[in-house]
C-alpha positions as CSV (number, residue, x, y, z in Angstrom):
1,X,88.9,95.4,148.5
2,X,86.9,98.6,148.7
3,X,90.1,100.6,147.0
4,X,90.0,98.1,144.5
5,X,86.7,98.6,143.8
6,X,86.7,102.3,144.0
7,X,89.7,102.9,142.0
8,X,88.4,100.3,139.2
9,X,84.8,102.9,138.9
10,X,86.6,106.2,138.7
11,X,89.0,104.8,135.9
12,X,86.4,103.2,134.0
13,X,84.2,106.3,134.0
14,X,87.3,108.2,133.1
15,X,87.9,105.9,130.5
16,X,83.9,106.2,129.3
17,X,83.8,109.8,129.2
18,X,87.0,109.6,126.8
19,X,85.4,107.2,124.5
20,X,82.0,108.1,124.9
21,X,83.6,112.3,123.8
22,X,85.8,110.8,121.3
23,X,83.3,108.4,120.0
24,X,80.9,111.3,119.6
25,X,83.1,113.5,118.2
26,X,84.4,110.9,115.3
27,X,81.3,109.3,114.5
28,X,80.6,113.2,113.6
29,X,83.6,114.1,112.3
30,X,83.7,117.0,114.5
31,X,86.2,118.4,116.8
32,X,89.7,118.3,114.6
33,X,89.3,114.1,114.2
34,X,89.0,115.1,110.5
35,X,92.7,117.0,110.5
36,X,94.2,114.4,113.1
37,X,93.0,111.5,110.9
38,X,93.9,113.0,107.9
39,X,97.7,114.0,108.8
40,X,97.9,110.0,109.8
41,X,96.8,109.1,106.5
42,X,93.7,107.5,107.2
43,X,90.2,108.1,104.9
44,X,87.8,109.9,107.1
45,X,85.6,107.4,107.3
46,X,87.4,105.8,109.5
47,X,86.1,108.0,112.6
48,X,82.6,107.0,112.0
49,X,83.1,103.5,112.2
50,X,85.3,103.8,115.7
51,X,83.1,106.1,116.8
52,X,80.0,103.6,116.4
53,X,82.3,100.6,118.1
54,X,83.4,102.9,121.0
55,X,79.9,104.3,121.8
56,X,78.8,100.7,121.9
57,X,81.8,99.9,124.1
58,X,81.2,102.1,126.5
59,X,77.3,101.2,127.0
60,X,79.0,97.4,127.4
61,X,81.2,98.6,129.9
62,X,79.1,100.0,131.8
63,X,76.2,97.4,131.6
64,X,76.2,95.0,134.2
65,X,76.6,91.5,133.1
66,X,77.6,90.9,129.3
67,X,80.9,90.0,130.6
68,X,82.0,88.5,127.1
69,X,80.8,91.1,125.6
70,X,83.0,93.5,127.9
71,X,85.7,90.9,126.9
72,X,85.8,92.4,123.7
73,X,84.9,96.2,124.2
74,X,88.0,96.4,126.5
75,X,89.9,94.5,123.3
76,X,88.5,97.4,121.1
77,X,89.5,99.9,123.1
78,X,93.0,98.3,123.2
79,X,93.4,97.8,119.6
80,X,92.1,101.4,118.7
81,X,94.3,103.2,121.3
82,X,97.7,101.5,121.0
83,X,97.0,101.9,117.0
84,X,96.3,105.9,117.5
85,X,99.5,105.8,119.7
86,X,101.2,103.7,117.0
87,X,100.0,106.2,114.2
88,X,100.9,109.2,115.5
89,X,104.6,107.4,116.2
90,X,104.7,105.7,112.9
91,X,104.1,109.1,110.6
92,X,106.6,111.3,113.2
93,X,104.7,113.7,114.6
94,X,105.7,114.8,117.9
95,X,105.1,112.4,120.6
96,X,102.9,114.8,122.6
97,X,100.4,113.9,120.0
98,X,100.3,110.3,121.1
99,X,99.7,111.4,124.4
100,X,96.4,111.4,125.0
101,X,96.0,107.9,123.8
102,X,98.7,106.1,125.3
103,X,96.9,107.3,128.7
104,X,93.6,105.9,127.6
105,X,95.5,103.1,126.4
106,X,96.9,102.7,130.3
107,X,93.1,103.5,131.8
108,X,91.7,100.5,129.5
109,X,94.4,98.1,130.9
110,X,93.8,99.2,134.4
111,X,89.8,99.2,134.1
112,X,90.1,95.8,132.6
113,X,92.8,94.2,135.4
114,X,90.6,95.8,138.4
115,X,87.1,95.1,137.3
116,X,85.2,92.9,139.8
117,X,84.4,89.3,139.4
118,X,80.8,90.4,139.0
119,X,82.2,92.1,135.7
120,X,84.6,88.6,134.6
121,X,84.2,86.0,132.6
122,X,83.8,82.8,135.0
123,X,86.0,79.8,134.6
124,X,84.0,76.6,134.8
125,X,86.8,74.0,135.3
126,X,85.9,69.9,135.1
């Protein structure tokens, strides 16, 4: 149990110092997001608005409690990672590209299937 636990922390601060970089980054259009959104065809304003969403992920994340609200960061985080990996598949750009993505996308799915009950929705059954 205390692997579990252990293992499900140092992904999901992995995972929050990716989004909370990223996040940063795009909702400043800083650090090459402008070229890599623009070469997937996307308008640049685009970055600020995932940037916002994954900066407020990660504070729900990492908040205890909130649990629906965790629900759907971990669904964000999801949605905007497999479409990046999609993206960069989609327009043909080499697949080293989607790289980077596709492991957040696996350190979201991880962080999500590990968290502790503490962190889950709870089933009330009748």
């Amino acid at each position: 149990m205390k692997v579990k636990t252990t293992t499900y922390w140092i992904l999901t601060i992995f995972l929050s110092i990716g989004m909370l970089a990223g996040g940063i980054q795009q909702m400043l259009q800083i650090g090459g997001y402008n070229d890599i959104i623009k070469a997937l065809g996307y308008p640049l304003y685009v970055l600020s608005i995932l940037g916002v969403w994954k900066i407020l992920g990660v504070i729900v994340i990492l908040a205890p409690k909130l649990t629906l609200l965790k629900e759907w960061a971990y669904a964000g985080f999801f949605f905007a990672m497999s479409g990046a990996a999609i993206s960069h598949i989609i327009v043909e750009q080499n697949f080293i590209e989607a790289l980077p993505s596709l492991i957040l996308l696996v350190i979201t799915i991880l962080s999500w299937y590990l968290r502790p009950d503490s962190r889950k929705i709870k089933r009330i059954i009748k």
